[in-house]
C-alpha positions as CSV (number, residue, x, y, z in Angstrom):
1,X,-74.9,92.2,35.3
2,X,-78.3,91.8,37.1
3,X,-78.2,89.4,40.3
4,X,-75.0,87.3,39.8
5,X,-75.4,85.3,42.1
6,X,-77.9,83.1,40.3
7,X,-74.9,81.8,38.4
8,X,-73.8,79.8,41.3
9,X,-75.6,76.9,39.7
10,X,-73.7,77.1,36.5
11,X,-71.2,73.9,37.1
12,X,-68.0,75.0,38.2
13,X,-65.6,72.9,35.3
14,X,-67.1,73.4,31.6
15,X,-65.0,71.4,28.9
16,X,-64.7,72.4,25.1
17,X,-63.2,69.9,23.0
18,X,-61.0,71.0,19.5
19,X,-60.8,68.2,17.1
20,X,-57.8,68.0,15.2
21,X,-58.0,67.4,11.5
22,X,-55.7,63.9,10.5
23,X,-55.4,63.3,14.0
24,X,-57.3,59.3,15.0
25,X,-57.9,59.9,18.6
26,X,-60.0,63.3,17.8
27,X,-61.6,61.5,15.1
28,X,-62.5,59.0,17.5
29,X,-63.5,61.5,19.9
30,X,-65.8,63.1,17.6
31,X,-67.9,59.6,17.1
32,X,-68.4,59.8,20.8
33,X,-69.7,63.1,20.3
34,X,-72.1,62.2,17.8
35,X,-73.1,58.8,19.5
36,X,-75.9,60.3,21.3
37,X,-75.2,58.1,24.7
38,X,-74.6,54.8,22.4
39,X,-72.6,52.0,23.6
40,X,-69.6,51.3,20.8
41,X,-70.7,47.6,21.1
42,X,-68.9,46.4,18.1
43,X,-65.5,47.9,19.0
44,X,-66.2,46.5,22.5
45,X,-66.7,43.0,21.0
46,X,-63.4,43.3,19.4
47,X,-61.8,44.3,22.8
48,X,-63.5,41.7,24.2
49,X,-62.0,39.4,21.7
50,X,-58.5,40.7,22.1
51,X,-58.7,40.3,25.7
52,X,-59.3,36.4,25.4
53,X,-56.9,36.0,22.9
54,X,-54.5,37.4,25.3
55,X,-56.0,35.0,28.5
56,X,-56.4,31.6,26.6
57,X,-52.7,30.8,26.6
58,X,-52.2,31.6,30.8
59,X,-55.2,29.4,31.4
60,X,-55.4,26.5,28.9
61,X,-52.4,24.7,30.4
62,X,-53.6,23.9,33.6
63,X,-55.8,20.9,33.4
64,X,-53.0,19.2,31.5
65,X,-49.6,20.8,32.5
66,X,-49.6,17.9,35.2
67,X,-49.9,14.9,32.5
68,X,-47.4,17.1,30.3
69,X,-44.9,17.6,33.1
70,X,-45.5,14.0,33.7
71,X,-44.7,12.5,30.1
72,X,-41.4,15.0,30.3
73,X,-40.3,12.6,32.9
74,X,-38.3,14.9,34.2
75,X,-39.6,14.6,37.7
76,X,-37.6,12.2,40.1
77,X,-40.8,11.1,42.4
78,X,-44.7,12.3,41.5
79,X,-44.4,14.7,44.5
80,X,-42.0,17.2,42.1
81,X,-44.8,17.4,39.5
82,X,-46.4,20.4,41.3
83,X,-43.0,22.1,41.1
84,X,-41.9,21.6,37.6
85,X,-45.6,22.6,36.7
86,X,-45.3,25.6,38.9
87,X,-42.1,26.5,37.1
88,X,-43.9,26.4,33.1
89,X,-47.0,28.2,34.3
90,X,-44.5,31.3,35.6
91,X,-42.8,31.5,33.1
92,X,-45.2,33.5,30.4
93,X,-45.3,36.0,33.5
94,X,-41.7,36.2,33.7
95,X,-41.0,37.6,30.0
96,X,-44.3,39.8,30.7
97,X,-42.6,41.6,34.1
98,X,-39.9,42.1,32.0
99,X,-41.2,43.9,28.2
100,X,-44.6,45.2,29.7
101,X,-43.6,48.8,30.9
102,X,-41.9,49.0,27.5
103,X,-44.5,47.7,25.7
104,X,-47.0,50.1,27.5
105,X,-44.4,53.4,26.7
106,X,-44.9,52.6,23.1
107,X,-48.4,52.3,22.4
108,X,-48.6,55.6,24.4
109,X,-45.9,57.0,21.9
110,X,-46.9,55.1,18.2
111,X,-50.4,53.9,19.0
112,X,-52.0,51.1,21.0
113,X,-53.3,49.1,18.0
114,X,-49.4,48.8,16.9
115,X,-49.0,46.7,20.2
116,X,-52.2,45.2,19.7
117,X,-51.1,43.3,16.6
118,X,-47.7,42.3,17.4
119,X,-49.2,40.4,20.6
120,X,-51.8,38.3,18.7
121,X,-49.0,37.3,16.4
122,X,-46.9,36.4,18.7
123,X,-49.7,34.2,20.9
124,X,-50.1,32.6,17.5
125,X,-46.4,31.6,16.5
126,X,-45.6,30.8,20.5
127,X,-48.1,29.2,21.8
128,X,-47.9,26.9,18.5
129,X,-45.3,25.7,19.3
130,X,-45.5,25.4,22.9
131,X,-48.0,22.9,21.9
132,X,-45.4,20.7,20.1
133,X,-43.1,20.7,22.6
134,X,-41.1,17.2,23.7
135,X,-39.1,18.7,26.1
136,X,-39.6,20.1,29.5
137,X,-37.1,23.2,28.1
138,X,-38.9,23.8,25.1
139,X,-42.4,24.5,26.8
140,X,-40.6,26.6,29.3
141,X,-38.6,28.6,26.5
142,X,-41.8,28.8,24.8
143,X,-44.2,30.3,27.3
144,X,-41.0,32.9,28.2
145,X,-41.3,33.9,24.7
146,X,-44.7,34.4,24.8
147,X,-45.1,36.7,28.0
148,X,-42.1,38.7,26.2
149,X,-43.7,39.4,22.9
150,X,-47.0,39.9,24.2
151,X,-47.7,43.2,26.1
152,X,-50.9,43.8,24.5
153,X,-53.0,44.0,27.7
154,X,-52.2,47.1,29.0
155,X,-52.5,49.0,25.9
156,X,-56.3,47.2,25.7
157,X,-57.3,48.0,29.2
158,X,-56.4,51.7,28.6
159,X,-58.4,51.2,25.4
160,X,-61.0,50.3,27.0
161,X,-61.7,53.5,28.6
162,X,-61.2,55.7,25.9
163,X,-63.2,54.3,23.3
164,X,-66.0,54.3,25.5
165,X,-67.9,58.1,26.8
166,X,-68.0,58.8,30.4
167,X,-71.5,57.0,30.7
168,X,-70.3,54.1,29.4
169,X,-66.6,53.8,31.4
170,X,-68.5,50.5,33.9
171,X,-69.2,48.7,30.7
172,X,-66.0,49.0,28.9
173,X,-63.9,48.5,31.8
174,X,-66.1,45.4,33.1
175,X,-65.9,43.8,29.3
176,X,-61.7,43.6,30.4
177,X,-63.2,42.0,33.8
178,X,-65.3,39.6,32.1
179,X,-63.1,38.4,29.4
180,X,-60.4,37.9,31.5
181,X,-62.5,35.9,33.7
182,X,-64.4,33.7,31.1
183,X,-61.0,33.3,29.3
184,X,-59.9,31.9,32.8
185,X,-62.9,29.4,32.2
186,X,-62.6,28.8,28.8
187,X,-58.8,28.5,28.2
188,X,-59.3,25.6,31.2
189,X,-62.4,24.2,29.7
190,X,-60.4,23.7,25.9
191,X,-57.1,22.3,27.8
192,X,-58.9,20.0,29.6
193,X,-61.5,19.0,26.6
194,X,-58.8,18.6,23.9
195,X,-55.8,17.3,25.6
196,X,-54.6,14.3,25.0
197,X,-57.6,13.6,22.2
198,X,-55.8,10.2,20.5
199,X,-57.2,8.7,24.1
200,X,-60.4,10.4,24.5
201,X,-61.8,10.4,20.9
202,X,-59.8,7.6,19.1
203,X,-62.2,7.6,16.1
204,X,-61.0,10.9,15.3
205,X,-57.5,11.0,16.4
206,X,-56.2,7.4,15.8
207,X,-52.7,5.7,17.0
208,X,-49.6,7.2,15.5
209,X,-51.1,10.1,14.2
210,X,-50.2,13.9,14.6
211,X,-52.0,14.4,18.1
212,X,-51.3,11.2,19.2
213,X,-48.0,12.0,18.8
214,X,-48.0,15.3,20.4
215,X,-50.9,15.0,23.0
216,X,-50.8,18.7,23.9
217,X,-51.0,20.2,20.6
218,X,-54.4,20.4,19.6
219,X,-55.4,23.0,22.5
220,X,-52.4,25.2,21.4
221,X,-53.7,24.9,17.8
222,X,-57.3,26.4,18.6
223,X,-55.8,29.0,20.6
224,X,-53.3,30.0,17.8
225,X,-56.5,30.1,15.2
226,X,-58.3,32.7,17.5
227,X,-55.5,35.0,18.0
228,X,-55.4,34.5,14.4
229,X,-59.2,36.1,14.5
230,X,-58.2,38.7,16.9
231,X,-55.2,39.8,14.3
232,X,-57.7,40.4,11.6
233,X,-59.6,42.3,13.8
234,X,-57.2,44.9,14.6
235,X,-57.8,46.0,11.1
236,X,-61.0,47.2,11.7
237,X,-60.2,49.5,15.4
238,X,-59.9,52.7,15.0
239,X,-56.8,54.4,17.0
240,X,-57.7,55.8,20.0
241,X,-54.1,58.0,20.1
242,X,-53.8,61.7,19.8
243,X,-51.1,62.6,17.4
244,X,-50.8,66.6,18.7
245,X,-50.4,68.0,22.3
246,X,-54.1,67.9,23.7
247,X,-55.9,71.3,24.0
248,X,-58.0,72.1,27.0
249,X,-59.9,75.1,27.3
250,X,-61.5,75.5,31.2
251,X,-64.4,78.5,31.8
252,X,-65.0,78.3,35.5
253,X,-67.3,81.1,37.9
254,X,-65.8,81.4,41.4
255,X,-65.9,83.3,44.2
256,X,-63.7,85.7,46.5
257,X,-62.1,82.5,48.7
258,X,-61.1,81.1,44.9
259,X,-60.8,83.9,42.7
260,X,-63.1,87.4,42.8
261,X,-63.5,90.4,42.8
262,X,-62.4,92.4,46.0
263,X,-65.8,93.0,47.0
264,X,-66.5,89.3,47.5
265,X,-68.9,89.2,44.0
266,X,-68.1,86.1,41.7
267,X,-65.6,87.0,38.7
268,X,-67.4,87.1,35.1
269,X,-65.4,84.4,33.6
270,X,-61.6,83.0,34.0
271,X,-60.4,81.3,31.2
272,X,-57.3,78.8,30.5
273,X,-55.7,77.5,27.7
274,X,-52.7,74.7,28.1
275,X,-51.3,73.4,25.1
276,X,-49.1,70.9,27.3
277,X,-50.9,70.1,30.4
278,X,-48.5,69.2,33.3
279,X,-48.6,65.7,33.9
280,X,-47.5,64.5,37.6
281,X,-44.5,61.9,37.3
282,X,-46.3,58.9,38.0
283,X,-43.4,57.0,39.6
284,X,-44.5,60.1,42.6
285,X,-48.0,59.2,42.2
286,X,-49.0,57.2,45.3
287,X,-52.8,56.6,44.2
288,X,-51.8,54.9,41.0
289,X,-48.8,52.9,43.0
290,X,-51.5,51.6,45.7
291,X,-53.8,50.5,43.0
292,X,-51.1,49.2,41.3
293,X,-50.1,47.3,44.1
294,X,-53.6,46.1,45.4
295,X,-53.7,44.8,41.5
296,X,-50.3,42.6,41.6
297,X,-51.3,40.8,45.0
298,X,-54.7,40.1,43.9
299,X,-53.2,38.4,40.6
300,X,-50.6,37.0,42.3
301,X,-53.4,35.3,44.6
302,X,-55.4,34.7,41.4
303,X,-52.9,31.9,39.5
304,X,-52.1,30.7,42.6
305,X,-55.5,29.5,43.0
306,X,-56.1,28.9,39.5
307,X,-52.4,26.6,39.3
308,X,-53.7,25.2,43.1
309,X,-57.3,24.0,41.9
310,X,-56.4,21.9,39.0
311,X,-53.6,20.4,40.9
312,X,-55.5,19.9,43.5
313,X,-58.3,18.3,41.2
314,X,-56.1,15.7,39.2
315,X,-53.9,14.8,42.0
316,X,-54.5,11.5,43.3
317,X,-56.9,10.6,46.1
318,X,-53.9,9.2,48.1
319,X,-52.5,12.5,47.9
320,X,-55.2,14.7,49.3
321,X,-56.5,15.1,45.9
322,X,-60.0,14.9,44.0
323,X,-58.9,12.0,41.2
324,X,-60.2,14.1,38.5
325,X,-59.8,13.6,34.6
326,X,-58.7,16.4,32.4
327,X,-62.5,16.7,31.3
328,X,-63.7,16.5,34.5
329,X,-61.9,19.6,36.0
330,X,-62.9,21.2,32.3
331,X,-66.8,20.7,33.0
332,X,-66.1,22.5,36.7
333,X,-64.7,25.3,34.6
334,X,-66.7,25.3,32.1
335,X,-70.0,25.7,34.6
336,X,-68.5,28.3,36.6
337,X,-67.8,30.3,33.4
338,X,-71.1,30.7,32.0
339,X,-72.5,31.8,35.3
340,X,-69.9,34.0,35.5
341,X,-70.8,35.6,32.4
342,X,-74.3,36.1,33.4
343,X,-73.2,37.9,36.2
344,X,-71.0,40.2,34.2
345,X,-73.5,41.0,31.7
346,X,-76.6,41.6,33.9
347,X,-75.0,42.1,37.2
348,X,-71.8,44.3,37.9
349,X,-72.9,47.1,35.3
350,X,-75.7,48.0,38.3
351,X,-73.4,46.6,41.3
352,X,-70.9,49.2,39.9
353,X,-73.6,51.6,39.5
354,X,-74.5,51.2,43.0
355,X,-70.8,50.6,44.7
356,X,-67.7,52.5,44.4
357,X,-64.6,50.9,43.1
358,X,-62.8,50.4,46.8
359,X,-66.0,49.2,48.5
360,X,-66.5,46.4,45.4
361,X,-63.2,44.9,46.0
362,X,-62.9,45.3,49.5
363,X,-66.5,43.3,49.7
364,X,-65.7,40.9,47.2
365,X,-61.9,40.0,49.1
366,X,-63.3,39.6,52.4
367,X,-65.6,37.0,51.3
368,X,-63.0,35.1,49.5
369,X,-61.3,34.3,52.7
370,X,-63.8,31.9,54.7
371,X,-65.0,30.8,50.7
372,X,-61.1,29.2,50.5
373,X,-61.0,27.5,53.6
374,X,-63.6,25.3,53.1
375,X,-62.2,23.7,50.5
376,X,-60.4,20.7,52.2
377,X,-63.8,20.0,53.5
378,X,-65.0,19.8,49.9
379,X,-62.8,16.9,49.4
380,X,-64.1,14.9,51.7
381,X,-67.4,14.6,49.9
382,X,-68.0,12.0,47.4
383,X,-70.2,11.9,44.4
384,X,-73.5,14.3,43.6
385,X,-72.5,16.2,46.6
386,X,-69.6,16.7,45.8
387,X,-70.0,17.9,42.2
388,X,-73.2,20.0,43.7
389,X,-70.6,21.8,46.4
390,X,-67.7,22.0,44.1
391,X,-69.4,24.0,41.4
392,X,-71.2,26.2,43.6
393,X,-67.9,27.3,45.1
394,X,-65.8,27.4,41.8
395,X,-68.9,29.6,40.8
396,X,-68.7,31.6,43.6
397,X,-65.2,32.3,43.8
398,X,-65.0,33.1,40.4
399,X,-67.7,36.3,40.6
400,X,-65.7,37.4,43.5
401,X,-62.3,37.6,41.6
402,X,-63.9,39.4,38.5
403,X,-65.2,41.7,41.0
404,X,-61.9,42.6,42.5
405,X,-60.0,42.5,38.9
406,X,-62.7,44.9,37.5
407,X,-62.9,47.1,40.5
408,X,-59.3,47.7,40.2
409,X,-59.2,48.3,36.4
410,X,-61.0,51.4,37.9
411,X,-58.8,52.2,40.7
412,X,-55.8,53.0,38.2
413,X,-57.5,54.5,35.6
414,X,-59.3,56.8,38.2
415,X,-55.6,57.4,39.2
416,X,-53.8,59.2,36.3
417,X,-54.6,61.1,32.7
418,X,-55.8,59.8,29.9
419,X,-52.2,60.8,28.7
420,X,-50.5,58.2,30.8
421,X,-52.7,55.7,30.7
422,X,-51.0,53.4,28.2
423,X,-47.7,53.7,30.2
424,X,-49.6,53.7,34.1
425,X,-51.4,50.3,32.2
426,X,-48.3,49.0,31.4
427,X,-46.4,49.7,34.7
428,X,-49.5,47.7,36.4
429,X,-48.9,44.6,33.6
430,X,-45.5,44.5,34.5
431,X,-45.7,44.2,38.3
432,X,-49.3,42.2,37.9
433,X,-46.8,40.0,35.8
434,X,-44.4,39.4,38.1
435,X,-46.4,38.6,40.9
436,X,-47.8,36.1,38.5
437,X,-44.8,35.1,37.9
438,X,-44.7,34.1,41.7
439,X,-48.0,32.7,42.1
440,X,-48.0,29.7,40.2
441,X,-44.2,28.9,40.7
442,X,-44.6,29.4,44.8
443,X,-47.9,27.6,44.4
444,X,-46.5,24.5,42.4
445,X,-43.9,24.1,45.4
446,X,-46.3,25.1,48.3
447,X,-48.2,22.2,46.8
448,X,-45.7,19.0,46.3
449,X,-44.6,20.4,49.8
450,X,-47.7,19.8,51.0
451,X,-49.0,16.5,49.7
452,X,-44.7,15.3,51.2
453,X,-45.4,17.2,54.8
454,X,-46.7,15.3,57.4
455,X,-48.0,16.6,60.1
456,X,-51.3,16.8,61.8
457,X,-51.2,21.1,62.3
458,X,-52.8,22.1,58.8
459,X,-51.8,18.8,56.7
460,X,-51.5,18.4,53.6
461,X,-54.5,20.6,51.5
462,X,-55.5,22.3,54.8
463,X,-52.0,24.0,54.6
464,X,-52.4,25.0,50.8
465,X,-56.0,26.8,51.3
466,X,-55.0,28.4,54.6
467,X,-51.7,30.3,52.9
468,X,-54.4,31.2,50.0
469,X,-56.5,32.5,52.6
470,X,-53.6,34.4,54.0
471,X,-52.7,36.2,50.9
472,X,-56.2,37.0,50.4
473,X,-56.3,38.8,53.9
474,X,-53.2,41.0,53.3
475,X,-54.9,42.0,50.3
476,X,-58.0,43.1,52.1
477,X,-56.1,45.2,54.1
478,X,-54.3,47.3,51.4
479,X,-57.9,48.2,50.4
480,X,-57.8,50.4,53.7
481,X,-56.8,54.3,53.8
482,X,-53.9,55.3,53.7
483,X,-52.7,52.9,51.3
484,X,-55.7,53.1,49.2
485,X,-56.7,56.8,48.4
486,X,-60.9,57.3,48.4
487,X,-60.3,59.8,46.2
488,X,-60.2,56.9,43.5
489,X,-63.4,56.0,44.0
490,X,-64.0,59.1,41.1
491,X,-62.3,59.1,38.1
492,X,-60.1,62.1,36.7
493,X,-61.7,63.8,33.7
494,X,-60.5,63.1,30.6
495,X,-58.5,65.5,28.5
496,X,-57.5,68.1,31.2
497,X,-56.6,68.5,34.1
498,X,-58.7,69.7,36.4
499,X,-56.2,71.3,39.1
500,X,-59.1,70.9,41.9
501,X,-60.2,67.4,41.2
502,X,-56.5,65.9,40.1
503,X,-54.7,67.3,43.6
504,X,-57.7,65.9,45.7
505,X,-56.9,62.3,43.7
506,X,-53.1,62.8,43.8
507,X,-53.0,64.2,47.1
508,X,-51.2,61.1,48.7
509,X,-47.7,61.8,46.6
510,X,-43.9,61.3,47.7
């Protein structure tokens, strides 16, 4: 055998891949193979696609669901706007808390592109005619619908990763990130820009006709005719989904404390073979619940700010509010999402490089917190200043929320097998949804509460920015061990279970 101990420096886990003839994930697996270290940038475009397909309908409704609430008339006194507001902008996060799981168990079972399709057909037939709506039940019936038919997300994020190679895990994962957070910007920017168009660009839309008559429909209409696009696309993905039980084989060299000979010399070789690799119920998997749970309070913080600023922006100036147009709180937006993009593209690939998942969205929270409360101050300003001061913090906050929303796609990915991805993906949707589902309900109250309470401890916006601060902070601290294992910081290898690696990242179980 010679001197065996110069095969200490052989790596201790070696994996060996068998592809599976007829089966789409292998065949997908083999492209990876033969990449040599290339980026799948057109099936990431698609993702990234899909992803705004699935954003534009949560976001495009808030520069106008105030005027639309408003023309419902069925607010008593302009103080209940906020709530009735609050109450339509929950609601697509209500059907999603309740289909999402179930939505994320069945593209693990038949396939995620399956789910894929039947969300972008149901954003187009939904959000149609939530657009159309003349009634304050109709929109609310309508977003429901939508949030129940559509649980594409999770399937995508879990996508995602797998169509990407280890190298490449920051980009695909930060693509989700990105999306999500220019489809926050965009959906905003087309609300705002195309709402109500029979009063902003008469020569086009005149009196009496079609958007004239429904002002809110022409936003919808766009939206419906991307998803439309992201439908076709789905033709062209390949599946990602193994169709057969996956095979690992593991070769590892260790010594007498692992496994050796008696004389403390390393063994020759030690070789496994699992056709069923034991997966850990994840329901007992405390590092995918904490992620999963530092997730949901970040999104739940997330609409609330998002329902809260273009409240807060078109509210009157009697109110505590900014006065804003619908195009005015679009060209805010708008800004902040083309910086934002730059940052995505050219930034976070090296800032994740350089930071592990926990540290980039404990950083990213903590900042958030004094960012938020200087907003009331913000609305004291008038003018170039204040345009100058409002887009630098929309900006701002914005690159700190993509952080954290990116940071903990990687927490619960890093948390289970590629196995249960599409169902761990799906269990996050569902409670990310219902917190949702809370934030811009809670926050449509919190804020007709506030612009009624008087009182001179926190009035008025004060109060609003200091309870978003609040939530903010309680997130922060769930970024902490032992709710938040390190051991996510590295991700579990894909395709088998590594018993050393998986225990160390699962080693916080009930």
């Amino acid at each position: 055998m010679g001197d065996s101990r110069t095969d200490i420096a052989v790596p201790l886990l070696q994996k060996q891949t068998t592809f599976h003839e007829g089966c789409p994930g292998c065949l997908l697996e083999r492209r990876k193979a033969n990449a040599q270290g290339k980026a799948p940038v057109k099936e990431l475009c698609f993702v990234a696609l899909l992803v705004l397909c699935n954003v534009l309908p949560i976001a495009s409704l808030f520069p106008f669901i105030y005027f639309m609430v408003q023309d419902f008339g069925i607010a008593k006194v302009t103080t209940q706007i906020g709530t009735y507001a609050g109450y339509i902008g929950s609601a697509i996060m209500v059907g999603g808390f309740i289909t999402a799981a179930p939505w994320g168990w069945i593209a693990d079972k038949y396939g995620r592109k399956p789910v894929i399709m039947s969300g972008t057909a149901s954003i187009f037939i939904f959000n149609t005619l939530f657009g159309f709506s003349k009634s304050f039940w109709m929109a609310l019936v309508m977003r429901f619908l939508i949030g129940i038919f559509n649980g594409m997300l999770g399937p995508v994020r879990a996508y995602a990763s797998e169509i990407c190679s280890e190298e490449h895990q920051a980009l695909g994962l930060s693509m989700i990130g990105t999306m999500w957070g220019v489809g926050l910007i965009i959906g905003p920017a087309i609300g705002g820009y195309l709402a109500q168009p029979a009063d902003k660009y008469p020569g086009l839309f005149p009196s009496g006709s079609l958007f004239d008559e429904f002002p809110y429909a022409l936003p919808c209409v766009c939206i419906s005719l991307i998803a439309v696009v992201g439908f076709i696309s789905c033709f062209f993905l390949p599946e990602s989904l193994h169709n057969h039980p996956i095979v690992a084989i593991t070769t590892a060299k260790v010594e007498k404390d692992v496994e050796g000979n008696g004389d403390g010399t390393p063994t020759d070789k030690v070789e496994t073979k699992d056709e069923n690799p034991k997966e850990k119920s994840l329901w007992k998997n405390w590092a995918m619940i904490a992620a999963v749970v530092a997730y949901c309070f970040w999104g739940l913080h997330d609409m609330a700010y998002s329902e809260i600023f273009s409240l807060w922006a078109v509210s009157p100036e009697t109110l505590g509010g900014l006065g804003f147009t619908t195009s005015d709180v679009a060209n805010v937006l708008a800004v902040a999402g083309l910086c934002l993009l730059l940052f995505q593209l050219f930034v976070f690939p090296k800032l994740a490089k350089l930071l592990k998942p926990i540290t980039i969205t404990r950083m990213a929270t903590l900042f958030t917190i004094p960012l938020l409360m200087i907003y009331p101050l913000i609305g004291m300003l008038s003018g170039a200043a204040l345009w100058t001061v409002l887009i630098i913090a929309a900006v701002v906050k914005n690159l700190f929320s993509v952080c954290i929303v990116t940071g903990t796609f990687f927490l619960i990915n890093n948390s289970v097998l590629m196995a249960q991805r599409g169902v761990a993906n799906g269990i996050s949707m569902s409670g990310m949804s219902l917190f949702r589902a809370i934030g811009p309900a809670t926050a449509g109250a919190m804020f007709s509460w506030a612009q009624a309470r008087d009182s001179n401890i926190l009035p008025g916006m004060w109060m609003v920015f200091f309870i978003l601060s609040l939530i903010c902070f309680i997130a922060f601290l769930e970024t902490f061990d032992p709710i938040l294992p390190k051991a996510l910081n590295d991700p579990i290898p894909e395709g088998v279970e590594d018993d050393l690696k998986l225990k160390r990242a699962l080693s916080f179980t009930f």
